[in-house]
KENUZA-692665 format. One record per atom (N, C-alpha, C): atom name; residue in one letter; x, y, z. Coordinates in Angstrom, 3 decimals. Example, Ala and Ser with C-alpha at 12.3 -4.5 7.8 and 13.67 -1.06 7.14 Angstrom:
# KENUZA-692665
N; A; 13.190; -5.690; 7.800 $
CA; A; 12.300; -4.500; 7.800 $
C; A; 13.200; -3.300; 7.800 $
N; S; 12.850; -2.250; 7.080 $
CA; S; 13.670; -1.060; 7.140 $
C; S; 12.900; 0.030; 7.870 $
This chain:
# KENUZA-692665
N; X; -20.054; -6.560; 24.292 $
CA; X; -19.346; -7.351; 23.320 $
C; X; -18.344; -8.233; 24.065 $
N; X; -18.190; -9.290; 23.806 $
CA; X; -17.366; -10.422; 24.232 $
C; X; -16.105; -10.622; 22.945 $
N; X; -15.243; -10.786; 23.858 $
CA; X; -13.846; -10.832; 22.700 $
C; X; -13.585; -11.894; 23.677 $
N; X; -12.802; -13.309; 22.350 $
CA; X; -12.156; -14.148; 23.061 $
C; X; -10.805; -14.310; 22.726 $
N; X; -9.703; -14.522; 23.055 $
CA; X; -8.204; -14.064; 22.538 $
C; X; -8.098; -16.005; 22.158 $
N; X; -7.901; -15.943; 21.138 $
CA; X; -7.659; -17.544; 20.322 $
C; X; -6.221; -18.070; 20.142 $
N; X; -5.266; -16.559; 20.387 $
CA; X; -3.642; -16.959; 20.256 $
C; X; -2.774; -15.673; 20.901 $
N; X; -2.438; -16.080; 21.513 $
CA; X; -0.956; -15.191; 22.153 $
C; X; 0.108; -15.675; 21.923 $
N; X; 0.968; -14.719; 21.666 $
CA; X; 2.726; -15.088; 21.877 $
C; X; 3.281; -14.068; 22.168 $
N; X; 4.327; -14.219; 22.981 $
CA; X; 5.521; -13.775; 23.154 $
C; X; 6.539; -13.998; 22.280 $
N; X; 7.293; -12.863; 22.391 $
CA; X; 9.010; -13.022; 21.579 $
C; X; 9.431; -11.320; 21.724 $
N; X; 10.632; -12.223; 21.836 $
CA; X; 11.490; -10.783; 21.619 $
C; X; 12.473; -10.531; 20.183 $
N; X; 11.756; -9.315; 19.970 $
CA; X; 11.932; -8.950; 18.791 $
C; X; 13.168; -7.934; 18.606 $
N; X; 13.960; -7.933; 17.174 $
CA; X; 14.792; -7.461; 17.148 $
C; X; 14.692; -6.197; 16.625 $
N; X; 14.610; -4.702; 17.061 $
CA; X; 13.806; -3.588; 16.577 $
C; X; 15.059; -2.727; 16.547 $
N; X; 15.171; -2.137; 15.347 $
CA; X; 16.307; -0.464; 14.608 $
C; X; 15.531; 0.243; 15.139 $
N; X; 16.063; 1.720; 14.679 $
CA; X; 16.121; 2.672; 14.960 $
C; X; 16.287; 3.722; 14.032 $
N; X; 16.004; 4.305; 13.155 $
CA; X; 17.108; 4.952; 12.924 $
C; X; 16.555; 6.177; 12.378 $
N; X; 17.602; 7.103; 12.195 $
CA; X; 17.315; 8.674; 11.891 $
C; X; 18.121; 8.950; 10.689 $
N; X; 17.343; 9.111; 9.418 $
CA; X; 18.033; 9.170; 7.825 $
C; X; 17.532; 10.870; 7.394 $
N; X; 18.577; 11.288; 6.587 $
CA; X; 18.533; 12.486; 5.946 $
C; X; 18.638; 12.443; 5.013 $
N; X; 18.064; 13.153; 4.213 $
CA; X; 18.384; 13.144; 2.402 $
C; X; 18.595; 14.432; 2.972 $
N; X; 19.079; 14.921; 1.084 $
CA; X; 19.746; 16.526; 0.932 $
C; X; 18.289; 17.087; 1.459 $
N; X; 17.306; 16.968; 1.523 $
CA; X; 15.672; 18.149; 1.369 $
C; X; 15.084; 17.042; 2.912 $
N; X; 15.214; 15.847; 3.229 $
CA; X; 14.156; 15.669; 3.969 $
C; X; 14.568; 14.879; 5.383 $
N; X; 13.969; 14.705; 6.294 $
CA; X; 14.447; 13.872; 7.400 $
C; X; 13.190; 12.737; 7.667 $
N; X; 13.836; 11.133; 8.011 $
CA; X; 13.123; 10.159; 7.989 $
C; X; 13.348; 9.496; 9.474 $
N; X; 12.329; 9.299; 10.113 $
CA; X; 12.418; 8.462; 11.334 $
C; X; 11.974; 7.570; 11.263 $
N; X; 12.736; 5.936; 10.945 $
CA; X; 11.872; 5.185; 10.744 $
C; X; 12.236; 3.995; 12.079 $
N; X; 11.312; 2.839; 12.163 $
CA; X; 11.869; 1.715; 12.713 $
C; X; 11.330; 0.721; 12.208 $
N; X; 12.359; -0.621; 12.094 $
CA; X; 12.351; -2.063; 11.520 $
C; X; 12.440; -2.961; 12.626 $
N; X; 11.197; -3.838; 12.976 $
CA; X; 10.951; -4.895; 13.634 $
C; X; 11.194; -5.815; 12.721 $
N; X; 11.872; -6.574; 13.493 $
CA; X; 12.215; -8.383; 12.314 $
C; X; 11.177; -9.036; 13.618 $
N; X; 10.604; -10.376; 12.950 $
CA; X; 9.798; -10.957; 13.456 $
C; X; 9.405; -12.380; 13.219 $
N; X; 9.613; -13.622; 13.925 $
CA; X; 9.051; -14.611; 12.917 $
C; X; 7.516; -14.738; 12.789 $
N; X; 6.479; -13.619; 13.071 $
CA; X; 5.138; -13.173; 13.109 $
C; X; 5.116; -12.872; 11.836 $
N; X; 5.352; -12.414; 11.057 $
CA; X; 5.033; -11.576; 9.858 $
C; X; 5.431; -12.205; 8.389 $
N; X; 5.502; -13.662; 8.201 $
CA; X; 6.101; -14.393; 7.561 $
C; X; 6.813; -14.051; 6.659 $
N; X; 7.871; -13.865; 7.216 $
CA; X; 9.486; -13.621; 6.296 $
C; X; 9.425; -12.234; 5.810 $
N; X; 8.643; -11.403; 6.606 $
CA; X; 8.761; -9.835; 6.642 $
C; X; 9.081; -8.805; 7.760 $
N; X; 9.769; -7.474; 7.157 $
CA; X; 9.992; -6.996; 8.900 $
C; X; 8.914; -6.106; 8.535 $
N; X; 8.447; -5.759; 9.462 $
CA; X; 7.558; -4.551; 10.100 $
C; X; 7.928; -2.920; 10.159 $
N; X; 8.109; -2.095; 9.123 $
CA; X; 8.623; -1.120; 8.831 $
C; X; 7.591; 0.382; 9.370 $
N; X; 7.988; 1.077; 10.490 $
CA; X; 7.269; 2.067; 10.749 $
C; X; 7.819; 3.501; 10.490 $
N; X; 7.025; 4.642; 9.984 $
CA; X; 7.577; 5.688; 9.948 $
C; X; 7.276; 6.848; 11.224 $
N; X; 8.015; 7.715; 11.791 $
CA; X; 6.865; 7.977; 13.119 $
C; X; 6.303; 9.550; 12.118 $
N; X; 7.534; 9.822; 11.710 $
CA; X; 6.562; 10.858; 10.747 $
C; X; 5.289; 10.789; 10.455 $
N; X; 4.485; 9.824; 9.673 $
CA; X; 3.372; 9.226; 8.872 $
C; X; 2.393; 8.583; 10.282 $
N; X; 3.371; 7.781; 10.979 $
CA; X; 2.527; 7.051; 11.434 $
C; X; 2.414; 5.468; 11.009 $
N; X; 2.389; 5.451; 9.921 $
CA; X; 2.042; 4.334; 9.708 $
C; X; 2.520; 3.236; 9.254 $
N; X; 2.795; 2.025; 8.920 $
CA; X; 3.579; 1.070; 8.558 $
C; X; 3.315; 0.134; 7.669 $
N; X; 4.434; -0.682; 7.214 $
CA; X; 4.431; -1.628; 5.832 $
C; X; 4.901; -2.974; 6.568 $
N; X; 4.883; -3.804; 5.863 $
CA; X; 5.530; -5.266; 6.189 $
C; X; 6.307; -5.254; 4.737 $
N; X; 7.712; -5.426; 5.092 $
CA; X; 8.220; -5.479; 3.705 $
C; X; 9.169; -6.886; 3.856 $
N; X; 9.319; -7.314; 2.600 $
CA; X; 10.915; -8.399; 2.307 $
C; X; 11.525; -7.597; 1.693 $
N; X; 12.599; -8.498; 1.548 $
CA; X; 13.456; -7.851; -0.064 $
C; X; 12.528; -7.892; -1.296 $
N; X; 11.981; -8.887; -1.158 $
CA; X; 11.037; -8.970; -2.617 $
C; X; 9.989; -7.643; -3.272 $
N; X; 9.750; -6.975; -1.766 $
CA; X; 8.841; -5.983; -1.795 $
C; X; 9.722; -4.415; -2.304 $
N; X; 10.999; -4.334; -2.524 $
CA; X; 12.101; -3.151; -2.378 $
C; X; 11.485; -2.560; -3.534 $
N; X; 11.448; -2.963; -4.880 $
CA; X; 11.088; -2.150; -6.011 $
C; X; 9.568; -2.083; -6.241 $
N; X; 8.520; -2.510; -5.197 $
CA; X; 7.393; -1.987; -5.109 $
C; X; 7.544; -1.076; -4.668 $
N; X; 7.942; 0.507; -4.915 $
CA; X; 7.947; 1.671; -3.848 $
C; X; 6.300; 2.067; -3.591 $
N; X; 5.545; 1.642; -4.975 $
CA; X; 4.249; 2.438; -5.288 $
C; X; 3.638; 1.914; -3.708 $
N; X; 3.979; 0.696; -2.909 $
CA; X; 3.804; 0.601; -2.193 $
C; X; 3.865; 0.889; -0.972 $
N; X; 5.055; 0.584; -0.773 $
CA; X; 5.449; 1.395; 0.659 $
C; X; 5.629; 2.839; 0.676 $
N; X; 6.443; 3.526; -0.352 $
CA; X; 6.866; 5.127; -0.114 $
C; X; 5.932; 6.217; 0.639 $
N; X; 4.000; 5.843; -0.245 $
CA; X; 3.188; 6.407; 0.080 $
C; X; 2.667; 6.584; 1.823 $
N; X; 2.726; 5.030; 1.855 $
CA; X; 2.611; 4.543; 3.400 $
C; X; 4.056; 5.695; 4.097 $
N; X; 4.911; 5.625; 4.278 $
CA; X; 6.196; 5.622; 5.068 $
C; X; 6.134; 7.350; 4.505 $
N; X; 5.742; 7.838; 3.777 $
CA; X; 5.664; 9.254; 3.708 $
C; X; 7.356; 9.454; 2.812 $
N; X; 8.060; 8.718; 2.457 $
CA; X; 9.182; 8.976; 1.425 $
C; X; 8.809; 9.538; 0.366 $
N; X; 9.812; 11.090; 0.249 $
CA; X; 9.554; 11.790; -0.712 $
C; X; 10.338; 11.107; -2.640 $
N; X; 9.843; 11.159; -3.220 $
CA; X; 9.811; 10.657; -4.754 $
C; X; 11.392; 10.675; -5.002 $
N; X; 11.822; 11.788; -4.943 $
CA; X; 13.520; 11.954; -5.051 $
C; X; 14.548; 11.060; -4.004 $
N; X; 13.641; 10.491; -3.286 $
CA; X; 14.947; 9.789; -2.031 $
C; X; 14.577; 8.228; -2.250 $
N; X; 13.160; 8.036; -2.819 $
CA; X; 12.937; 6.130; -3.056 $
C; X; 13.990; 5.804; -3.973 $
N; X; 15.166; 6.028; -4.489 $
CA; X; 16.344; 5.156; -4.986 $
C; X; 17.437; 4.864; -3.814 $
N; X; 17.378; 6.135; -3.102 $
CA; X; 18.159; 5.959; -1.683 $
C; X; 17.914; 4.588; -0.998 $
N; X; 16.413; 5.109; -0.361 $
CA; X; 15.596; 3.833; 0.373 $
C; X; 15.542; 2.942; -0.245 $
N; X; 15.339; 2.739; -1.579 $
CA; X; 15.759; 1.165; -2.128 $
C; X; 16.875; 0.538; -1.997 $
N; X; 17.891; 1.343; -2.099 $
CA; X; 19.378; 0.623; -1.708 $
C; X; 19.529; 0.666; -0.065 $
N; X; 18.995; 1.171; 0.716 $
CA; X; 18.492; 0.940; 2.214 $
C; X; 18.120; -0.105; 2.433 $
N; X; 17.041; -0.162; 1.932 $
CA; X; 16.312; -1.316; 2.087 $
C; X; 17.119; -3.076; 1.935 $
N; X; 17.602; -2.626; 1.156 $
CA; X; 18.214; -3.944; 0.571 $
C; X; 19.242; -4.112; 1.263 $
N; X; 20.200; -3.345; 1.823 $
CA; X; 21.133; -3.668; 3.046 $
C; X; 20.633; -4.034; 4.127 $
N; X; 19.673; -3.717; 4.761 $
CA; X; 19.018; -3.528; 5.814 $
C; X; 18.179; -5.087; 5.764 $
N; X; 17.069; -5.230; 4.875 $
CA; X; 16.393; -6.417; 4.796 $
C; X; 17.376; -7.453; 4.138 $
N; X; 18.212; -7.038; 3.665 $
CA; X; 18.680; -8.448; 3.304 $
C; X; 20.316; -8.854; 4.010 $
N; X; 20.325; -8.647; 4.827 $
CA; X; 21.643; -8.444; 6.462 $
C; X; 21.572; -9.784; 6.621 $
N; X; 22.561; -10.217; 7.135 $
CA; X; 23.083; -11.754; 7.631 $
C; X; 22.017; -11.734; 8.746 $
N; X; 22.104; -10.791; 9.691 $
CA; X; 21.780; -10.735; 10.733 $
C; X; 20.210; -11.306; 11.230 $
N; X; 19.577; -10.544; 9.719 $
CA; X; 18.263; -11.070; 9.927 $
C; X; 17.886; -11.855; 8.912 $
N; X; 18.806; -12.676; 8.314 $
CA; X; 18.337; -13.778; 7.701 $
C; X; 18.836; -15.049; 8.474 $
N; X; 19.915; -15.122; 9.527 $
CA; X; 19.847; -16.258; 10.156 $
C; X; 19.014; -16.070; 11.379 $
N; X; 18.302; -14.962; 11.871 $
CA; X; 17.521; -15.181; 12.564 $
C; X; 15.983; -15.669; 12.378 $
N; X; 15.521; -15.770; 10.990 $
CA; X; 14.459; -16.219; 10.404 $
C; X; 14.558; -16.913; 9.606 $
């Protein structure tokens, strides 16, 4: 099989960290901001594995992400108000 690479880029990306507790559960997640992902960051859980591309627009879709990111039902009001500090930060809106 022949693969031909049609686009590369570089950038350095601005990537969290972070380690969240609810009263019952512990969350390891990380947030890549990116201008790749059009006007979304890149949300990984290492718990799960697996990841979302979210905006702010996406915060009260939980049906979406929670499943992905492995967030238990009782803490998606938490992570929604997370979310919304987090994605919607000075920080990463003048960088995109």
């Amino acid at each position: 099989m022949n693969l031909d690479i049609i686009s590369e880029r570089n950038e350095k990306q601005s990537i969290h960290y972070y380690c969240i507790l609810s009263n019952d559960h512990r969350y390891d997640i990380t947030i890549a901001y990116s201008g790749h992902f059009f006007g979304k960051a890149m949300v990984t859980s290492l718990q799960s594995g697996r990841m979302v591309l979210l905006c702010s627009e996406d915060i009260y879709n939980d049906y979406y992400w929670a499943p992905k990111l492995d967030i238990q039902q009782e803490d998606i009001p938490e992570f929604q108000d997370f979310f919304w500090q987090v994605l919607r930060s000075d920080l990463y809106l003048e960088q995109y």
